[in-house]
C-alpha positions in Angstrom: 45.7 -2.3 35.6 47.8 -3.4 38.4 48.3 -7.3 38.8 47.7 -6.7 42.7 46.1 -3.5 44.1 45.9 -3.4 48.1 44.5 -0.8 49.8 44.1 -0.4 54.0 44.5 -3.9 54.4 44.3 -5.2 58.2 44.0 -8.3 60.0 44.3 -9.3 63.5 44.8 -12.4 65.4 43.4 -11.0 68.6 44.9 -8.2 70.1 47.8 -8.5 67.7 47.6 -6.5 64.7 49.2 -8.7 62.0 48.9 -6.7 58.9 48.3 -2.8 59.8 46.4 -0.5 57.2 48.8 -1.9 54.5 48.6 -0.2 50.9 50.9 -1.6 47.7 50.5 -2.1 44.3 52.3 -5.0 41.7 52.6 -4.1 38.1 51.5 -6.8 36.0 55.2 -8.7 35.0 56.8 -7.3 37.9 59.3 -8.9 40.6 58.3 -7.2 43.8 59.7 -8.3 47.0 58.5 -8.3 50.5 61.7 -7.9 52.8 61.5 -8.4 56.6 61.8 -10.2 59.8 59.9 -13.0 61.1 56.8 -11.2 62.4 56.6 -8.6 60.3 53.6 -9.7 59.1 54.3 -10.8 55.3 53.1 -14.7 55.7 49.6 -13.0 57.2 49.3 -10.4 53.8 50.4 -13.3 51.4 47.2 -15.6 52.6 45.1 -13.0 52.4 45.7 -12.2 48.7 45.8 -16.2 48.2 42.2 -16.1 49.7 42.8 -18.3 52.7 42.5 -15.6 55.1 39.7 -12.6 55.0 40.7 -9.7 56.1 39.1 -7.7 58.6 39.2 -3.8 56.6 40.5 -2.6 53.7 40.7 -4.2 50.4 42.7 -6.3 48.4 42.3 -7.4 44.2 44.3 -10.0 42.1 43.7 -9.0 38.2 41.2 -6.8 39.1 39.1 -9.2 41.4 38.2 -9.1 44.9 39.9 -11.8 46.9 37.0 -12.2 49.2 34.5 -12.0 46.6 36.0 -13.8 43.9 38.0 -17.1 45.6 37.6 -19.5 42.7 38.2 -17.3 39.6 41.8 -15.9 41.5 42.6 -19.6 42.3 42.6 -20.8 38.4 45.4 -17.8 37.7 47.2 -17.9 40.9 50.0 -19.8 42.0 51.3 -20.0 45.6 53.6 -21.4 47.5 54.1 -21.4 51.0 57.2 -21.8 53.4 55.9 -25.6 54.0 54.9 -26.5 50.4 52.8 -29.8 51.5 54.9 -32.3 48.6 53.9 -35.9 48.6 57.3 -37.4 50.2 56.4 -40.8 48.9 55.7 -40.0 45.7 58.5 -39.3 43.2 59.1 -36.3 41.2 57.0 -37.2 38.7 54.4 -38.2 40.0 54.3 -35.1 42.3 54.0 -33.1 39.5 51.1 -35.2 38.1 49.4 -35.1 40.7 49.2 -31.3 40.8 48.1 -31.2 37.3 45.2 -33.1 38.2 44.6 -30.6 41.2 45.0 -27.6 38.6 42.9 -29.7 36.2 45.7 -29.1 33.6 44.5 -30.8 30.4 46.3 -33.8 29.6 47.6 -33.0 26.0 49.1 -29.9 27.7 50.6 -31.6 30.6 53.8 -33.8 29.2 54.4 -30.1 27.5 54.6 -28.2 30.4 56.4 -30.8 32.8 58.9 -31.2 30.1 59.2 -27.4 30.6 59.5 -27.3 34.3 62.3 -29.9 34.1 64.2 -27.8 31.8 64.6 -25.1 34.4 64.6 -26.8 37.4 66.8 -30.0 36.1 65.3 -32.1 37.9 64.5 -34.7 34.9 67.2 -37.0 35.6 65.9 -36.7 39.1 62.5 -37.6 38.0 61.8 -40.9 39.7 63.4 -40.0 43.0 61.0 -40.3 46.0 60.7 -36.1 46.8 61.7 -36.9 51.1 65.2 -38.3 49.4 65.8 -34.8 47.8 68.0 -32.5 49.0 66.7 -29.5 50.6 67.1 -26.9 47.7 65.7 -29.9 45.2 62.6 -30.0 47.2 62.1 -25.9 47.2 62.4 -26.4 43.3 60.1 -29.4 42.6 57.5 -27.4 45.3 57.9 -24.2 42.9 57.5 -26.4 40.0 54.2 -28.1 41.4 52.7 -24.6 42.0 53.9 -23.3 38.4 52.1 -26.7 36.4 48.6 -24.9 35.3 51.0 -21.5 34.3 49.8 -19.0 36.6 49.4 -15.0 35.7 49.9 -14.3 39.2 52.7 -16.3 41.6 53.1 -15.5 45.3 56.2 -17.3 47.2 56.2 -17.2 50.7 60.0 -17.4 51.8 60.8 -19.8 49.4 64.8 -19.8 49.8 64.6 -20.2 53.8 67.0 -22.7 54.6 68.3 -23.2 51.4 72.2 -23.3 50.6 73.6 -20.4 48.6 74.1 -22.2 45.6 70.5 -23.2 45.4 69.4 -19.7 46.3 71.2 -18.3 43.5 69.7 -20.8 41.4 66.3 -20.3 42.8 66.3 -16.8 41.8 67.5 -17.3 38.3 64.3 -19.9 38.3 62.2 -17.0 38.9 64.3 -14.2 36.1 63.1 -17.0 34.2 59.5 -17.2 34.8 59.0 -13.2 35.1 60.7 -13.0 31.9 57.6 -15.5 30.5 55.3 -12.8 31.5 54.3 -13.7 35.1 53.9 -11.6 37.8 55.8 -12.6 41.0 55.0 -11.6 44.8 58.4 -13.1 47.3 59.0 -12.7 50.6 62.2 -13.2 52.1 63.9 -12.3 55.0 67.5 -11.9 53.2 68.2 -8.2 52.7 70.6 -9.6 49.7 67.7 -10.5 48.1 66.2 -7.0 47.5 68.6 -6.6 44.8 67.0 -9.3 42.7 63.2 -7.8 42.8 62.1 -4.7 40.7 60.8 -3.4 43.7 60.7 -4.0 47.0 58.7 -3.2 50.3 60.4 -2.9 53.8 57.6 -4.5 56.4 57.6 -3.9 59.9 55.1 -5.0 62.8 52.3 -5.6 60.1 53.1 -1.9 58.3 54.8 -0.7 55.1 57.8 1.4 56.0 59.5 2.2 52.8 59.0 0.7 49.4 60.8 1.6 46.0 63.3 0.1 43.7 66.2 -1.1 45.4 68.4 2.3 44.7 65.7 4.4 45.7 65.2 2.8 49.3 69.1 3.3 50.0 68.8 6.8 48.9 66.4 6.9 52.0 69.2 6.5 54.3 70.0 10.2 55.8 73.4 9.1 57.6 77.5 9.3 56.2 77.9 5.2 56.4 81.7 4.0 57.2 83.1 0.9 57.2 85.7 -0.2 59.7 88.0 -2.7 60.9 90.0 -3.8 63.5 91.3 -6.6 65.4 89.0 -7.0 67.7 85.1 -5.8 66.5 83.3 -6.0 69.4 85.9 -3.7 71.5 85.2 -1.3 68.1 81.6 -1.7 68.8 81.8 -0.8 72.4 84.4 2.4 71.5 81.9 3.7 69.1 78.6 3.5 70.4 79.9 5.4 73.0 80.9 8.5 70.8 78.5 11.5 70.1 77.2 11.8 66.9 77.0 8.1 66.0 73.3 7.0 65.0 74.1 3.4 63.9 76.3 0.7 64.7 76.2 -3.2 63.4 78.3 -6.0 62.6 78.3 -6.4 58.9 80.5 -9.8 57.6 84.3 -9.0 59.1 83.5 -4.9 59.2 81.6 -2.7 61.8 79.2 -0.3 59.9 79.0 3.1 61.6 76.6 5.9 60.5 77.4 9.2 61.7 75.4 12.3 61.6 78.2 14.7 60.0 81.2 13.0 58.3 84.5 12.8 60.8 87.3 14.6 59.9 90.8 12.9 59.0 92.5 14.0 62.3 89.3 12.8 64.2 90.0 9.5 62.9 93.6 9.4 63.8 93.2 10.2 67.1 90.5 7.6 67.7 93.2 4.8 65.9 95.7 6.4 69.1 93.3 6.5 71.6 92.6 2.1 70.5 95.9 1.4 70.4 96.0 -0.3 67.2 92.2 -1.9 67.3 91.2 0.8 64.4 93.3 -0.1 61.4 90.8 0.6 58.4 87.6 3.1 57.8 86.6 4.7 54.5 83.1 5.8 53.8 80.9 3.2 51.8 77.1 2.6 50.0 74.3 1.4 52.8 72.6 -1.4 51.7 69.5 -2.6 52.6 69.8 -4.1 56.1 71.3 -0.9 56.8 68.0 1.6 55.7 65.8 -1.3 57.3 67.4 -1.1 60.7 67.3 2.8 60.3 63.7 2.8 59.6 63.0 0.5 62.4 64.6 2.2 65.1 62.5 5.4 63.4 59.4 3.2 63.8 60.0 2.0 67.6 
């Protein structure tokens, strides 16, 4: 049995269609990923399955149990945590995670056990009587995780939970959670880092409420049809301009200090030396290279528009 089976799930907020006849399954002790813009509809499909939102067709379970049949029994195995995790700012650390416990009913000879646990992952022990509003922003995203991981859920679902956060703390984050799936637990994330795909099992590509793609991470860049090159030059955006121009070029981005340019048949070497004349200079490096996921996303986008 699947930890999460949805099938033809929908909601709408009006006339927007939020989440559009959406079908996925989670393996139980999987790391599946939701990757996508703001929009895309993964905040709406995460309440749903956390029973705080009904939808209005299809069907959605959590261990086998209807999320709008079965609110209370889901709740006692789930854990979730949204982009605002609501943490007590005047209470310390400690007393933050207490106070969950007492939410989750977690019973008191089990309780020092398990905080102890969560401060061995998150380090926050020596942080422990720290008021959580003077904690640093990638601090607070751990104790919040920490809060919703007290009564050990089977199930966790994370709602964007490195938004904001510096890189250091996101890499941290994500060990946080190797850690937790490697206890057993099954782990829904959203983000909207395409980086992050490579951390997940699997991952599903949302767009305007709908599934486009989902797979491991090797098998959704095997879905990009293109040759991908990567160039360089002295001045990007004239490359940008130059290129788009061209027949035969399907894509175009900025990617860190390098254009990527997807072509729909490979260039040939004297094709590339007479663009290099014909900018003067501006071209001085292309050789073909892997797309990564921002790259299938904004392919399968453009394919969905």
């Amino acid at each position: 049995m699947n930890a999460i089976e949805i099938q033809g799930l929908t909601r709408r907020f009006g006339s927007l269609i939020a989440v559009n006849n959406l079908s996925l399954q989670v393996r139980k002790g999987e790391l599946f990923g939701l990757i996508g813009p703001d929009g895309a509809g993964k905040t709406t499909l995460m309440r749903m399955l956390c029973t705080l939102l009904k939808p209005h067709a299809g069907r959605a379970t959590l261990n086998g149990l209807d999320v709008t049949q079965e609110t209370h029994r889901i709740r006692s195995f789930l854990g979730y945590m949204p982009q605002r995790f609501s943490l007590y700012m005047d209470l310390s650390v400690e007393q933050n995670l207490n106070f969950f416990a007492n939410l989750f009913q977690v019973p008191e000879a089990e309780r020092s056990r398990r905080i102890e646990q969560l401060y061995a992952f998150s380090r926050l022990k020596p942080f422990k009587d720290r008021p959580a509003g003077a904690l640093s922003g990638g601090m607070k995203q751990k104790l919040a995780l920490s809060c919703a991981l007290i009564h050990t859920p089977e199930i966790l679902i994370l709602d964007e939970p490195t938004t904001g956060v510096d890189p250091l703390s996101r890499k941290e984050f994500w060990e946080i959670l190797k850690s937790i799936q490697q206890e057993g637990t099954t782990i829904l994330v959203s983000t909207p880092y395409m980086d992050e795909a490579d951390m997940c099992d699997r991952v599903g590509l949302m767009f305007r409420g709908s599934m486009v793609a989902q797979g491991t991470p090797e098998e959704v860049r095997h879905l990009f049809p293109y040759t991908l090159y990567s160039i360089k030059g002295k001045d990007l955006h004239a490359l940008r301009d130059y290129f788009s121009r061209l027949p035969g070029v399907r894509q175009i981005q900025l990617f860190g200090d390098a254009l990527h340019v997807a072509f729909s048949e490979p260039p040939g070497e004297d094709q590339w030396q007479q663009w290099a004349q014909a900018l003067q200079g501006n071209l001085t490096q292309w050789k073909t290279t892997s797309p990564g996921i921002e790259d299938v996303f904004l392919y399968l986008m453009e394919t969905a528009a």
